[in-house]
Structure formats: C-alpha cells, structure tokens
mmCIF file of the C-alpha atoms, coordinates in Angstrom:
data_MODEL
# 
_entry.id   MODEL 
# 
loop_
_atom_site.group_PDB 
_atom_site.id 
_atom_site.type_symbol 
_atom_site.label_atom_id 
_atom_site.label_alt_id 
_atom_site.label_comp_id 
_atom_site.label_asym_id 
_atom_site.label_entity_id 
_atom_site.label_seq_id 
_atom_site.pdbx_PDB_ins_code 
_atom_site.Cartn_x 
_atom_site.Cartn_y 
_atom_site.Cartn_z 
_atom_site.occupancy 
_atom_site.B_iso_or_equiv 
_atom_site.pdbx_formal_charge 
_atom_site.auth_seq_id 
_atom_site.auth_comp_id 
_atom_site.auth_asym_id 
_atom_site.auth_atom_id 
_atom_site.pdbx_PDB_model_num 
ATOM 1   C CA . UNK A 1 1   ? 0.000   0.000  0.000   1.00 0.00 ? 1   UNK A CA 1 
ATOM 2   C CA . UNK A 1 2   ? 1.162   3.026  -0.809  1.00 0.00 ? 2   UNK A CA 1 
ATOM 3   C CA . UNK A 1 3   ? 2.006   6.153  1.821   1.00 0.00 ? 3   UNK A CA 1 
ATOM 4   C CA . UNK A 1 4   ? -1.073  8.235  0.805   1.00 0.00 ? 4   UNK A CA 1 
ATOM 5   C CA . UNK A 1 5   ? -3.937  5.304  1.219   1.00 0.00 ? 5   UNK A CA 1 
ATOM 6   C CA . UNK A 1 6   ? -1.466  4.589  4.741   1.00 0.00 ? 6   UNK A CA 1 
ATOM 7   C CA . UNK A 1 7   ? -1.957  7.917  5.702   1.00 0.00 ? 7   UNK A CA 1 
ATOM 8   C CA . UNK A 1 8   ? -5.210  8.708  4.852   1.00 0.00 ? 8   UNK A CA 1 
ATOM 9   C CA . UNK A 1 9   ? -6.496  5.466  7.370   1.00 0.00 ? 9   UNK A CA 1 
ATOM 10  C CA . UNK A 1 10  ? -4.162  6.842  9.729   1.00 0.00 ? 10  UNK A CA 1 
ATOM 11  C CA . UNK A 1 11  ? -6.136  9.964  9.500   1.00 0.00 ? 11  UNK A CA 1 
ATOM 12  C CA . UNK A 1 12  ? -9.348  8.029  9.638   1.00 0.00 ? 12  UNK A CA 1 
ATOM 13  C CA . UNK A 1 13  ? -8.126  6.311  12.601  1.00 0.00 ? 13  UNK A CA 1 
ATOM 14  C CA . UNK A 1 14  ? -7.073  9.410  14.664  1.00 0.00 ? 14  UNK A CA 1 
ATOM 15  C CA . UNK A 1 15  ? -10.444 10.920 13.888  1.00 0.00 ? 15  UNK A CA 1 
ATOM 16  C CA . UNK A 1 16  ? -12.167 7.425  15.264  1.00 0.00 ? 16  UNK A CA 1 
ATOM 17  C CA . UNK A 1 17  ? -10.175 7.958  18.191  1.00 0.00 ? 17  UNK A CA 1 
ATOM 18  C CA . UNK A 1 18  ? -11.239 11.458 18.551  1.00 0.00 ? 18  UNK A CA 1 
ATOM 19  C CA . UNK A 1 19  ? -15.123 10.903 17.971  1.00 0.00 ? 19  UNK A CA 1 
ATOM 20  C CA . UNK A 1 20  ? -15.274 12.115 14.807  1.00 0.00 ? 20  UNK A CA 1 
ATOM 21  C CA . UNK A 1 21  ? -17.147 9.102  13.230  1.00 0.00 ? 21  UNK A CA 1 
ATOM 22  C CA . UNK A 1 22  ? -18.688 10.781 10.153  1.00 0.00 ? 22  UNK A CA 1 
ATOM 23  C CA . UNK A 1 23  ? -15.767 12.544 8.952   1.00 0.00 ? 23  UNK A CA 1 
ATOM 24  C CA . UNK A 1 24  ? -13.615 8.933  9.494   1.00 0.00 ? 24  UNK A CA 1 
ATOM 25  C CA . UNK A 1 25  ? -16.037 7.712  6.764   1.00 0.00 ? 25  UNK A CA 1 
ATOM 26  C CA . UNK A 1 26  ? -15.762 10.618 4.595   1.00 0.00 ? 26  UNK A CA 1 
ATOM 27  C CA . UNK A 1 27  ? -12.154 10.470 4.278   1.00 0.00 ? 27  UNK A CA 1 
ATOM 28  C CA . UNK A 1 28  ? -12.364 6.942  3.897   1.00 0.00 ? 28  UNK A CA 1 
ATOM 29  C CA . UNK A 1 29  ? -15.196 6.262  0.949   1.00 0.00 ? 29  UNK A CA 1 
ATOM 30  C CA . UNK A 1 30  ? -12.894 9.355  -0.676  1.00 0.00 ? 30  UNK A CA 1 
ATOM 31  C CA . UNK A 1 31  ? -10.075 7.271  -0.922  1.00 0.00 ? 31  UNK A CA 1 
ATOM 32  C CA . UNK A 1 32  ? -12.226 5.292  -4.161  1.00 0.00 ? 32  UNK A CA 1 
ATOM 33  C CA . UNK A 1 33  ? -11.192 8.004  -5.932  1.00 0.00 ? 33  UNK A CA 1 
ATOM 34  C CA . UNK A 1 34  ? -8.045  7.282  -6.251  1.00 0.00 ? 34  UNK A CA 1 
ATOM 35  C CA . UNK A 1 35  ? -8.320  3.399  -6.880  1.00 0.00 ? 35  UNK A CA 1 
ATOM 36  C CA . UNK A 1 36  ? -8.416  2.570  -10.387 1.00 0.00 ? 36  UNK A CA 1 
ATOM 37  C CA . UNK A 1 37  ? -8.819  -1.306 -10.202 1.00 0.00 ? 37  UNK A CA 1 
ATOM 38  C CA . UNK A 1 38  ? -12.567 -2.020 -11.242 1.00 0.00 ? 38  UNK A CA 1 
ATOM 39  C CA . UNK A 1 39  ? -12.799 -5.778 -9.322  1.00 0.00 ? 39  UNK A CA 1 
ATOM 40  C CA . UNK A 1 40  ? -11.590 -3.732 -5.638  1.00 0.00 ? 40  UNK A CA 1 
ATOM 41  C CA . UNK A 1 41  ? -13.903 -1.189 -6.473  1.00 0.00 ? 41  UNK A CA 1 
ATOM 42  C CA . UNK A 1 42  ? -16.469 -3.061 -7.054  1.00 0.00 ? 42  UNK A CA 1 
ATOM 43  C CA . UNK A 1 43  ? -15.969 -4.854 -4.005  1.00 0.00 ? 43  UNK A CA 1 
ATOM 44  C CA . UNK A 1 44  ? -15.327 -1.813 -1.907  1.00 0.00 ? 44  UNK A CA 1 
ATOM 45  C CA . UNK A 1 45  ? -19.148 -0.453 -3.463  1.00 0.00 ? 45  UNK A CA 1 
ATOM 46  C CA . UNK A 1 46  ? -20.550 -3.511 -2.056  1.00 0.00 ? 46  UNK A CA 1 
ATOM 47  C CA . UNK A 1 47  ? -19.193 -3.718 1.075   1.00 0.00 ? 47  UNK A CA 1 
ATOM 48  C CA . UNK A 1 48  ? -20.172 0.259  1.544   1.00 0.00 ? 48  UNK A CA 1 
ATOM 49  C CA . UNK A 1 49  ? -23.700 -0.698 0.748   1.00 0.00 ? 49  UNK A CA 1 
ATOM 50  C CA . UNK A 1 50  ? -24.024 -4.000 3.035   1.00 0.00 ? 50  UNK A CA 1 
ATOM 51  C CA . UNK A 1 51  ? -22.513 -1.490 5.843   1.00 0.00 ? 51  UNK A CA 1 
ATOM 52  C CA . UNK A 1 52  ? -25.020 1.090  5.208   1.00 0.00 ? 52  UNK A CA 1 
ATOM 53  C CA . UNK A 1 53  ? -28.194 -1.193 5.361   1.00 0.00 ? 53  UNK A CA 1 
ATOM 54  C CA . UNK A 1 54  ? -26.958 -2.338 8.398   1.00 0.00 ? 54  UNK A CA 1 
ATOM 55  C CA . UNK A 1 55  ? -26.111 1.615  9.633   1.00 0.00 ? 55  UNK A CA 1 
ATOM 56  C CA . UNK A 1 56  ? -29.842 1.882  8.507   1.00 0.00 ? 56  UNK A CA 1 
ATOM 57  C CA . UNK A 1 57  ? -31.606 -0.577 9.778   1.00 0.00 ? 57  UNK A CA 1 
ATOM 58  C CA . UNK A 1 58  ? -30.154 -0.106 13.040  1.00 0.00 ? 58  UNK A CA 1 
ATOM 59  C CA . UNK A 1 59  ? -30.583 3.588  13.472  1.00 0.00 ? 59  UNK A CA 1 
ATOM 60  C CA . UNK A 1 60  ? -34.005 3.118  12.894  1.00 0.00 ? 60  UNK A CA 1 
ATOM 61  C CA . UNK A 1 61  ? -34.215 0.583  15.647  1.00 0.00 ? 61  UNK A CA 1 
ATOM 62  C CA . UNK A 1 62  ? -32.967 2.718  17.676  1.00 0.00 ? 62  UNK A CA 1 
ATOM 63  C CA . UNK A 1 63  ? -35.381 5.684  17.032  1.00 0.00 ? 63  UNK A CA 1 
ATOM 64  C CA . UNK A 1 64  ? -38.177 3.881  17.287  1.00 0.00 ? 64  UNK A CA 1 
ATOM 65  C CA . UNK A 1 65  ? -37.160 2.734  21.031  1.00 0.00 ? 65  UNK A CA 1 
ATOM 66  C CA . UNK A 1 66  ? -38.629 4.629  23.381  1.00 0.00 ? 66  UNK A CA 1 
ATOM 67  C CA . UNK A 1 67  ? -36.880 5.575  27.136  1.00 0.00 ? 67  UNK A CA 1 
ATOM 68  C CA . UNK A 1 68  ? -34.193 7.504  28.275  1.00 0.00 ? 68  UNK A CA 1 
ATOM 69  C CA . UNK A 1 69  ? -32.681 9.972  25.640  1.00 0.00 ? 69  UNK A CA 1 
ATOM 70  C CA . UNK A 1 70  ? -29.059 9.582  27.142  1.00 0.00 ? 70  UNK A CA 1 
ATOM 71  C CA . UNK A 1 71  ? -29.237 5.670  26.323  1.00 0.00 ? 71  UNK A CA 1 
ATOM 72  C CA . UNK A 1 72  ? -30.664 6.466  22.893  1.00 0.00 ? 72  UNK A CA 1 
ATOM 73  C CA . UNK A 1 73  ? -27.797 8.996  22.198  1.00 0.00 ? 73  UNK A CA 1 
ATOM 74  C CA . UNK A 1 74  ? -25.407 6.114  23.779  1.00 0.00 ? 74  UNK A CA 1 
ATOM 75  C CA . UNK A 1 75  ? -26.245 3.970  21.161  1.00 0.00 ? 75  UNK A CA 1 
ATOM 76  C CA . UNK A 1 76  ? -26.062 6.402  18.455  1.00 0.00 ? 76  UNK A CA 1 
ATOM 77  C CA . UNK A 1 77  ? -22.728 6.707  19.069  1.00 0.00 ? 77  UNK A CA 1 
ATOM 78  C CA . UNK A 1 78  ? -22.022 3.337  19.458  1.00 0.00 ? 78  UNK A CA 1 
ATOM 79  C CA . UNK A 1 79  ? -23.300 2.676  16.275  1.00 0.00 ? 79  UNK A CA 1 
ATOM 80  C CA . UNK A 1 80  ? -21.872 5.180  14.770  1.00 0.00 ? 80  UNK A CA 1 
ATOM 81  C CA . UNK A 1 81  ? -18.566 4.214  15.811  1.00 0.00 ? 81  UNK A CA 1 
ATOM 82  C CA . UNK A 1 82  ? -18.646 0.885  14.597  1.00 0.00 ? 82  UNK A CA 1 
ATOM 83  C CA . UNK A 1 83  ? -19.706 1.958  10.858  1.00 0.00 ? 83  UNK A CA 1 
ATOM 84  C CA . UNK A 1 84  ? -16.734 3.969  11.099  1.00 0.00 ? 84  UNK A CA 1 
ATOM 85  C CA . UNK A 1 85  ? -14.720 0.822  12.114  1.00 0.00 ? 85  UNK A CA 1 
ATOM 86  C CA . UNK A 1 86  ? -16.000 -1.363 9.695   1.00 0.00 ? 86  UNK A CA 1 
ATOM 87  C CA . UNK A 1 87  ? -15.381 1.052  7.173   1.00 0.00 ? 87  UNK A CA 1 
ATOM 88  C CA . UNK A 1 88  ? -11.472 1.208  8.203   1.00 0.00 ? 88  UNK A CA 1 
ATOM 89  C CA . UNK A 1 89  ? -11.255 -2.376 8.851   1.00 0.00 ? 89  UNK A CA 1 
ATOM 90  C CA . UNK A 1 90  ? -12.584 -3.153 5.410   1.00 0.00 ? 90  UNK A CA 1 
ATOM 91  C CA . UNK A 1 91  ? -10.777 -0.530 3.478   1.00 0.00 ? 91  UNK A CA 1 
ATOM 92  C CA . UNK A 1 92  ? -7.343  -1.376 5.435   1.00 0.00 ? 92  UNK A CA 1 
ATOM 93  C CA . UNK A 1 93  ? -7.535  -4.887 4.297   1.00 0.00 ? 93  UNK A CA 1 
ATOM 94  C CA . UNK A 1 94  ? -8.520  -4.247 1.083   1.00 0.00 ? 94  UNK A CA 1 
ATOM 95  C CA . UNK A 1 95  ? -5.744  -1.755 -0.102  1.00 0.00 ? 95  UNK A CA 1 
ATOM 96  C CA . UNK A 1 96  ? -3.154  -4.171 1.916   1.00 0.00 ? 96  UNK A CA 1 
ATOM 97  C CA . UNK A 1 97  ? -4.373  -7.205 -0.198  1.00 0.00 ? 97  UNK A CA 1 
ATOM 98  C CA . UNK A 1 98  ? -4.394  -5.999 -3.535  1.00 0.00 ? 98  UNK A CA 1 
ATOM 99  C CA . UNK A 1 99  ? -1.334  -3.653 -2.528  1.00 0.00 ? 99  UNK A CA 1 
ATOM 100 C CA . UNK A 1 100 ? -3.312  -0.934 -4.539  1.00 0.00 ? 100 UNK A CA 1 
ATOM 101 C CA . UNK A 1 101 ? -0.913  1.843  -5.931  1.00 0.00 ? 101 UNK A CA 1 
# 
C-alpha cells in the first residue's frame, strides 16, 4: 500500500479515536477516488452498501425505542462508531491485499 492510502487510514483512525465518526467515513469512501482497479472497487461499493443497510436498519431501531434519551444517544454513538470501524477495517484490508498503488 502506498504512503497516501497509509496515511489517509491513519487519518481516519485518529479521527475514530477522537469521535469524529462521520468525517472517518468521509475520508475513507474518498479514498475510491483514487483506486483505479474495477474488481476492488467493485468490491469496496458492495461492502459500503451491506454497511449502510446495516447503519440503517439499526438507526431506525434505535429511534423507534422509546426511554431515556441519554441511552438512545449512547447507542447512536455506538453505532456510529462501529460503521466507522467497519469502514477502516474493510478498506485497510482491502488496499493491503491488492497492494493498490
């Protein structure tokens, strides 16, 4: 992997770290732009996708619970925080494998 993708999950990283979570997965679905190499791509598109219905699904679970707003925000972080992982998890592994340029 080159030293820009590197840096650019080290950057996501940090940001997890600080509680950033949406900006993590900004910087990280920006990184597509730079990957040329249609089969990762694809893959990456599809992995985004599954990780959104799955962001989706469970924000709206957690909306529709009623009860103490300080849980709800809890878990909205929480859940927030792992899209953000699974985004950098995924990505990481990706760029490593197919030592994309």
């Amino acid at each position: 992997m080159n030293d820009f993708f590197k840096n650019r999950l080290d950057m996501a990283h940090a940001l997890i770290d600080e509680g950033q979570y949406e900006t993590a997965v900004e910087v990280i679905q920006n990184l597509k732009v730079r990957i040329h190499d249609s089969t990762v791509l694809t893959n990456m598109n599809l992995h985004d996708s599954d990780v959104e219905n799955q962001f989706n699904t469970r924000f709206q679970n957690i909306a529709m619970k009623a009860g103490d707003p300080t849980v709800g925000y809890t878990n909205l972080l929480l859940l927030k925080k792992w899209r953000a992982q699974e985004y950098l998890k995924y990505y990481d592994h990706m760029l490593r494998e197919h030592d994309v340029q």
